[in-house]
N, C-alpha and C positions, 0 to 999 in steps of 0.2 A: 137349255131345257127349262121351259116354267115349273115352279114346283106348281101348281094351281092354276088352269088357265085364263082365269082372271083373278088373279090375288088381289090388285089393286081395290077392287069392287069389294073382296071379301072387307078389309079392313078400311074402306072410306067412310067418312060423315060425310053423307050429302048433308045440302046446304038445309038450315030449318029446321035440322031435328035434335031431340031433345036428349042428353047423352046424362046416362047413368055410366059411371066408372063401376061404380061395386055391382054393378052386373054381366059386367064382363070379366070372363077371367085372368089375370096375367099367367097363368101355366096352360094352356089353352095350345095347345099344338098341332089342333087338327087339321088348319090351312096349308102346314107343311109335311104330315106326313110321319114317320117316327126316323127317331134320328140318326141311321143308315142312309135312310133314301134324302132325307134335308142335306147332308153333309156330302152327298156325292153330287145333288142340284146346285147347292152352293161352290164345289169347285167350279161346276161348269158354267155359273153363271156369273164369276167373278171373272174369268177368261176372258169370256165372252163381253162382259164392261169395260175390261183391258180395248178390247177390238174396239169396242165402238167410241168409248174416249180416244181412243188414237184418232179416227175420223171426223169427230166433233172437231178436236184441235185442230185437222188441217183443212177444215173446212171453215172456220173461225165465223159463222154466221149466227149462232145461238149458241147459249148457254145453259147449264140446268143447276138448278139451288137447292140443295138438302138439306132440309131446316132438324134438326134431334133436337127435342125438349123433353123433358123427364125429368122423375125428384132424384134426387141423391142413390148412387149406384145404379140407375136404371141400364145403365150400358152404353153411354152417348160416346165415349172412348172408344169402349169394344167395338159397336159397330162400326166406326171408322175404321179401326184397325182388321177386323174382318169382312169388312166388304171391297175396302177399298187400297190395303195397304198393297195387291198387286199389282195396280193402276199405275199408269205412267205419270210417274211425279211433276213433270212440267205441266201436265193440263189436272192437275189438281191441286183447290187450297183448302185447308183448312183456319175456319175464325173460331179461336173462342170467344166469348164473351162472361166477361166476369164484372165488379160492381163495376159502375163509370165512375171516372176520375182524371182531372185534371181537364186537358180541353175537351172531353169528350161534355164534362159539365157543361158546358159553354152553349155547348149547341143544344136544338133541338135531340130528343131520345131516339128518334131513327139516322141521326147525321153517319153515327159510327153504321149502324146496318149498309145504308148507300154505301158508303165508302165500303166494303167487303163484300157486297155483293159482286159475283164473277163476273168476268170480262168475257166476252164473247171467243166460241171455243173452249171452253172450261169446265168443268164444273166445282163447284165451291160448296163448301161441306161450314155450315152453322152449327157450332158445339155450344147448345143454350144459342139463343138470340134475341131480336127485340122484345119476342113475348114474356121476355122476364118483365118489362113493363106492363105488363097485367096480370101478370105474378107473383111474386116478389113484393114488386110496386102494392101490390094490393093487398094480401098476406101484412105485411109487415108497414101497411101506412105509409110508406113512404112520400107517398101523393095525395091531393087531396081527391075525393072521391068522386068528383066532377069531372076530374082531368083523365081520369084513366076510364072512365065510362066512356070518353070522346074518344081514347086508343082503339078502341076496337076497327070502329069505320076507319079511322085515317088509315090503321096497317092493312086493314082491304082494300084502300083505295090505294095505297102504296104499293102492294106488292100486286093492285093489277095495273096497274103504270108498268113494272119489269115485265111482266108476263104478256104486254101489248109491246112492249121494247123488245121482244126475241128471250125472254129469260123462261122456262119451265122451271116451277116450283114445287116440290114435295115436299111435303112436312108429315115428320112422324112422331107422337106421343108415344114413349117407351113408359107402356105400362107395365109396373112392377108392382106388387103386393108388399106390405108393411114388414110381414112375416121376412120376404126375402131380402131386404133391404136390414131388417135388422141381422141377419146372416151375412152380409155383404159385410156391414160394417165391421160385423164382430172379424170377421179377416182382415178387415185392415188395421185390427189392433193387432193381433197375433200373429201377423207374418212381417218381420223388419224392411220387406222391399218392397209392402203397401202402406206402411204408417206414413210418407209422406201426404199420401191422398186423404187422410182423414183429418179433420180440419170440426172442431167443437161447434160450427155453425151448424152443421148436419145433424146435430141434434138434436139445435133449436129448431129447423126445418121438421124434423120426426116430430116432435111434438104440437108441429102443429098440421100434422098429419090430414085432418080433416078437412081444414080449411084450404089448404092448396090441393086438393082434392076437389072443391066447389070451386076456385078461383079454376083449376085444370075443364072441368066440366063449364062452365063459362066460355072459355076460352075458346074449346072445341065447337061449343052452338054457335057462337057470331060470328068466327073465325075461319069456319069452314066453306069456303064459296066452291061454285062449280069451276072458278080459272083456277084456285088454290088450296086444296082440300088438303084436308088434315087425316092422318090416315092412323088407328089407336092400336100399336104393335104390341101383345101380349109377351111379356120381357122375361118370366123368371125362368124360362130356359135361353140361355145366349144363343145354342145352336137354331132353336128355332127364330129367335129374333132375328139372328144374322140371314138366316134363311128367307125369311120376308120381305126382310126391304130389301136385300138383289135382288131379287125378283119384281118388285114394285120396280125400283131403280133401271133393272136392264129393259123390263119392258116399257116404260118411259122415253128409255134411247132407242129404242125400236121404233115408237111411234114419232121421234125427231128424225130417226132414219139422217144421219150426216152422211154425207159422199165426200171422197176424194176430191179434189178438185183437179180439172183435166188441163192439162200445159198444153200452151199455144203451138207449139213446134214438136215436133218430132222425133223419138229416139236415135232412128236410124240418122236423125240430121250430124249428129254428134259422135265424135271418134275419141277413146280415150286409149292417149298414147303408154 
């Protein structure tokens, strides 16, 4: 069941347009509904993602890419864990992507993306991804300003090379407000079995709250094309987050539509003794 008959549309950037973050809300719940009816669509549409990954795998002809980008606590975790932890583990990977290091230096910044992008029949699930190079990268200088200007078009021209190669790509911005993010963290001081996820860089990221904010807003205007659209998930309720993207996601596999694939010969040909 859709929560929203076209949710996709509700939450897309088409291509060209000019995105303010601080006018959208992140508690913003009205594309799914209140949270009764999101939690009874989300059983039935996480089910229902179960059924049709089963037939993408055995149909191994296309695959589909989940890209989660978001600041610190936005939910890139959770919603894996809630949209897709009932999924059949064989036809699902998850990649994080954390600093590069070691041969990943080596190469070109998208070498590791290729390499983890899913294999046909799959769908592969991106926690953070290459857009940390216009992020991060850029936020924090890492690059020189020339070189990340030129990211933008290569990763469109990148991910429409997968996208003409049989790959369906979704990318969702989990927007989360400041407010709830510094609530997020304060739990992971105060509860001993999330102090491992807190990590003193996330602070330095908070404080520079604004500016990955504009580098996020960037990102969303060049990055958003009509084969690969960037979709701005209002985050500081989970239930509704998770609500969202199944529904983005199952309808996705809907319009992949994978079939079974039909065997050459016959049941009845076959006798099991």
């Amino acid at each position: 069941m859709s929560v929203e008959h076209d949710m996709s549309h509700a939450y897309r950037i088409k291509p060209n347009t000019k995105v303010d973050l601080n006018a959208i809300d992140p508690k913003d719940t009205s594309g799914v509904g209140d949270v009764e009816k999101a939690h009874a669509n989300l059983a039935e549409l996480i089910e229902e993602i179960n059924i049709l990954q089963d037939r993408l795998y055995a149909e191994g002809k296309k695959s589909l890419l989940v890209i989660l980008q978001g600041m610190d606590t936005s939910g890139k975790d959770g919603t894996v864990r809630g949209v897709f932890n009932a999924t059949g583990p064989m036809g699902v990977t998850v990649q994080p992507f954390r600093q590069p290091c070691g041969e990943e230096l080596m190469h070109d910044y998208l070498w590791r993306a290729h390499l983890a992008v899913p294999r046909k029949g799959t769908i592969g699930i991106f926690n953070r991804s290459h857009y940390e190079d216009v992020l991060v990268a850029k936020v924090r200088k890492l690059s020189p300003h020339n070189d990340i200007e030129k990211r933008y078009d290569q990763i469109n021209a990148f991910e429409k090379m997968l996208v003409e190669n049989g790959t369906v790509i979704l990318k969702f911005m989990l927007h989360i407000s400041k407010g709830e993010q510094g609530k997020r963290l304060q739990e992971r001081l105060d509860h001993p079995d999330k102090r491992w996820k807190f990590q003193k860089a996330d602070l330095d990221d908070r404080r520079d709250w604004k500016e990955f904010i504009q580098a996020y807003e960037v990102m969303l205007e060049r990055c958003s094309t009509s084969y690969s659209p960037w979709h701005i998930i209002p985050s500081d309720h989970k239930w509704a987050r998770n609500a969202a993207i199944a529904d983005i996601v199952c309808d996705a596999l809907r319009q992949m539509d994978p079939q079974y694939p039909q065997p050459t010969w016959k049941p009845s040909d076959f006798v099991i003794d």
